[in-house]
KEFIDO-382003 format. One record per residue (C-alpha): x, y, z. Coordinates in steps of 0.2 Angstrom, whole numbers, plus 5000, padded with zeros to 4 digits. Each point is the difference from the previous one (the first is absolute). Layout:
XYZ
...
//
This chain:
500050005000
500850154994
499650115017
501550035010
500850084989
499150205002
499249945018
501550095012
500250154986
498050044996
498949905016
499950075017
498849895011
499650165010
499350094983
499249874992
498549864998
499050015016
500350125013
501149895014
499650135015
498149994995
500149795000
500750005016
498850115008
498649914990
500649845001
498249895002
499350134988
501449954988
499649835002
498550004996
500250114985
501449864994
498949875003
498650054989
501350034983
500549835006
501650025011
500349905017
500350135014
501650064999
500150165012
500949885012
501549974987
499950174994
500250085020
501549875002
500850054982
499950195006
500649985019
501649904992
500250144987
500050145014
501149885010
501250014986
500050194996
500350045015
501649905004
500450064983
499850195006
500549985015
501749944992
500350134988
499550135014
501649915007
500950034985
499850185001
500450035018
501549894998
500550104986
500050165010
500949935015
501549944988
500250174995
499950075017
501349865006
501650024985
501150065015
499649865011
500549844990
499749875013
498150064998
500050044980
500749805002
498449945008
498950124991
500749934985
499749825003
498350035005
499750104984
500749844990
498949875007
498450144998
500550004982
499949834998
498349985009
499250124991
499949904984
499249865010
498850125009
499650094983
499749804991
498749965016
499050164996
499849964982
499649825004
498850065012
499250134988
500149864988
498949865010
498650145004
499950064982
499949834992
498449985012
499150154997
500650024981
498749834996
498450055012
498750104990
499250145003
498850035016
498250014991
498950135003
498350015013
499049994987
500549834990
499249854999
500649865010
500549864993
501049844992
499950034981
499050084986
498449895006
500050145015
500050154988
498550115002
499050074986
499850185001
499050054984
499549964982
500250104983
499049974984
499149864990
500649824996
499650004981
498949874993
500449904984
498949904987
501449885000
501449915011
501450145004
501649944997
501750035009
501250134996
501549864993
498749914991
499450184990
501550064999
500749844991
498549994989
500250164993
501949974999
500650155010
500549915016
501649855000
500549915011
500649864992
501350124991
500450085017
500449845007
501349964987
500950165002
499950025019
498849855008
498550005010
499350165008
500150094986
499150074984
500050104983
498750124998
499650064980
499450104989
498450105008
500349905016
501650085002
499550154994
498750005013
501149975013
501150164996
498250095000
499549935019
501750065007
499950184990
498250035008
500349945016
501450145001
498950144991
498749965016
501350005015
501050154994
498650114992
498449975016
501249935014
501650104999
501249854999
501750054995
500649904985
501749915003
500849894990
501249895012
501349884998
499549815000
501749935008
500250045017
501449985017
499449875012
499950155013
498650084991
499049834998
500350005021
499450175000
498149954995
500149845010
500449884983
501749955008
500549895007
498549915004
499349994983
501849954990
499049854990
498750124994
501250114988
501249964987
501850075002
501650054989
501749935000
500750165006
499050005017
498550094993
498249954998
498750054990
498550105008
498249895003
499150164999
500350195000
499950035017
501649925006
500950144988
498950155005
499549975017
502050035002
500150164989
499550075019
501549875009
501150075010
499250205002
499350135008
498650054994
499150195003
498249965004
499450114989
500949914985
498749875005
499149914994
501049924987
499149894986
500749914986
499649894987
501049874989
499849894986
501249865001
500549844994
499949875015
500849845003
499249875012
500849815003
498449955004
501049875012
498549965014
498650014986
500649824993
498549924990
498650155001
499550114986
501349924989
498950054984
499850164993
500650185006
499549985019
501449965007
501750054991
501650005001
500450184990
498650125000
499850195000
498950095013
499550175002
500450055018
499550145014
501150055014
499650135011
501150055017
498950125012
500250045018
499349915013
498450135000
499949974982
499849824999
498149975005
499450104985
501649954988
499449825003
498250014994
500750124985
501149884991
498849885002
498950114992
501150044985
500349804996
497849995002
500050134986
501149894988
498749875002
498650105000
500250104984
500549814990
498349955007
500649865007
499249925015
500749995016
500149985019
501050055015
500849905012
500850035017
501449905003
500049895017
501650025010
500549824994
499950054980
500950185002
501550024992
501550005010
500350195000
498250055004
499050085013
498550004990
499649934982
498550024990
499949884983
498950064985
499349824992
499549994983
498749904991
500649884989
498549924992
500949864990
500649935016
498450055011
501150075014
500650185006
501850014999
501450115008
500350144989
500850145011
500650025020
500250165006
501149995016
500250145015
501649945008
500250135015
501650035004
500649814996
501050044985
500550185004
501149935018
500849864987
500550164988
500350135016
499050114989
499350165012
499150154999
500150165008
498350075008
499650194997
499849975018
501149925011
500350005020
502150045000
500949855003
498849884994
500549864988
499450034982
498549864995
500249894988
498850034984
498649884997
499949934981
498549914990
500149904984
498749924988
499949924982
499150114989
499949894989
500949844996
500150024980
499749804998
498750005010
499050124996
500149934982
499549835004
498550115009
499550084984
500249844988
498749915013
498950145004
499850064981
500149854992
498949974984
499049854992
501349934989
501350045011
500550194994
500250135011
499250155006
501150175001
499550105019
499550184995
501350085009
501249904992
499550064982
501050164997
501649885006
499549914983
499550114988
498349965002
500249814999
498449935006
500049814999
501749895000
499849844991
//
């Protein structure tokens, strides 16, 4: 696991993850927060890890306090050589303990972060307790599930009847997980992405960026991907890995800063390539564009104060809603139980879509407030317009959501617009994205 590598230059366990002080004072609370994402109790452990590190440091300082005063007596004793003698000995054997006192601290830092670097995120009040997606809450439904005069099909089966879809091809060039898009599909695909932009930027205020897809490990710690999460992503000979979505690359453009709170808040969106290795998912969806290993994405990131968040967090729900709403593709809203959550969230909300060749709802986008989770892992802070002198500066909160996967949107629209026949309707709002193209087929 490439992780110790940037953990003693970039990770301090005092900065990042959970709050340790808040754990120990909250210690049953904790608990039972960990036990409902799944964790056993580990308050205990964590309480012992911290009393060894504070054990540590302060031999460490206690020593190099030493150092210091011995250096002063040395000077003050050049004319008395039996005492510079004795002074200097001392001074010798400090020198040498302090590499031994310096190696305890890390160690000790070391065996605390690797515990709180793979607990997840303490859900918020209001999620729904829970094992696993059986436990997540509906919250509302949007729009009418067509009704056809004939069988609807699936996406790959359309897609492949109208020869715009291959996977065969794919699987030659690259293998399994992944797929060809043609003609009209292809170009409707270039069309999804340009008007999910036009919407974020124009009615939400989203800044457009466009980010790099290879990133340092530190950045995929930063948003909680790493080290927990290693099998999930693909990486580079050189120690790089390519990004699973946007956020891990924008939710760091804040890493590492001081914020002004009245620069906030910040919102960005991204339309990315993202690579997935797919490695726990062995077996499920292994037809079609579901579940892929390349795929692009449209993403939000938003980074708010902590006042900010109740009100980001319906907000970019809204905005993914309205990519949905104006496709006219029916939908519902889920609330997350805390055993389904990601591993960075407080709270998630997942916007289903209908798919009526399958019969099912399936996940289209999440939209994620994190808290302060991933701004302690990238010690990124902001300073209040307001602040009591000598107070520590509060870590930023930061929110993230799919609007919208490109594939998945488009297998929406190949099963929601399908035609007798097996052509396909062209959404309205899609229209000036094609010239006026109408029907693909």
């Amino acid at each position: 696991m490439r992780y110790d590598a940037f953990v003693k230059s970039s990770v301090g366990v005092c900065e990042t993850m959970l709050d340790v002080s808040w754990i120990l004072e909250n210690a049953q609370d904790f608990d039972a927060a960990m036990q409902l994402r799944g964790v056993s109790p580990c308050s205990k452990r964590i309480a012992q890890l911290d009393k060894e590190r504070r054990q540590a440091t302060s031999l460490l300082q206690e020593a190099q306090t030493q150092r210091h005063q011995l250096a002063k007596r040395i000077q003050e004793s050049r004319e008395d050589p039996s005492t510079l003698s004795h002074l200097s000995e001392e001074a010798r054997c400090l020198k040498e303990r302090l590499p031994v006192l310096e190696e305890q601290v890390n160690a000790a830092e070391k065996a605390l972060e690797d515990v709180l670097s793979r607990l997840p995120n303490i859900p918020a009040e209001d999620v729904p307790p829970g094992k696993d997606e059986q436990d997540n809450v509906v919250l509302r439904h949007w729009g009418e599930k067509p009704t056809f005069s004939f069988s609807p099909k699936t996406h790959d089966v359309l897609g492949e009847s109208l020869g715009l879809l291959d996977f065969s091809l794919a699987a030659i060039l690259s293998g399994t997980r992944f797929a060809i898009l043609k003609g009209a599909l292809a170009r409707l695909e270039r069309a999804l992405s340009a008007f999910m932009l036009d919407i974020h930027t124009k009615e939400f205020g989203y800044q457009e960026v466009s980010p790099p897809c290879l990133v340092r490990p530190e950045i995929l710690y930063g948003t909680g991907q790493f080290p927990k999460f290693t099998e999930d992503m693909f990486s580079t000979t050189d120690g790089r890995w390519l990004i699973p979505t946007a956020e891990v690359v924008v939710t760091n453009f804040v890493r590492e800063k001081i914020l002004e709170e009245k620069e906030l808040p910040l919102r960005f969106v991204a339309h990315t390539p993202c690579f997935r290795s797919e490695a726990g998912s062995a077996g499920r969806d292994t037809k079609g564009l579901i579940r892929m290993h390349q795929f692009s994405k449209v993403e939000l990131v938003s980074i708010t104060s902590p006042a900010q968040s109740e009100t980001e967090f319906p907000r970019m729900v809204q905005a993914a809603e309205t990519i949905l709403q104006r496709l006219e593709l029916p939908y519902r809203v889920m609330a997350l139980s805390t055993g389904d959550m990601g591993f960075s969230a407080k709270r998630t909300y997942d916007l289903e879509v209908w798919l009526p060749g399958s019969d099912t709802y399936r996940e289209i986008s999440s939209c994620s407030w994190c808290g302060d989770f991933q701004a302690r892992r990238m010690r990124a802070r902001y300073r209040p317009s307001v602040r009591q002198e000598g107070s520590a500066l509060p870590f930023v909160h930061s929110f993230n959501g799919s609007g919208l996967p490109i594939g998945r949107t488009l297998v929406a629209i190949m099963e929601n617009y399908q035609q007798e026949g097996g052509s396909l309707r062209v959404p309205h709002v899609l229209k000036p994205y094609l010239e006026g193209q109408e029907v693909i087929g």
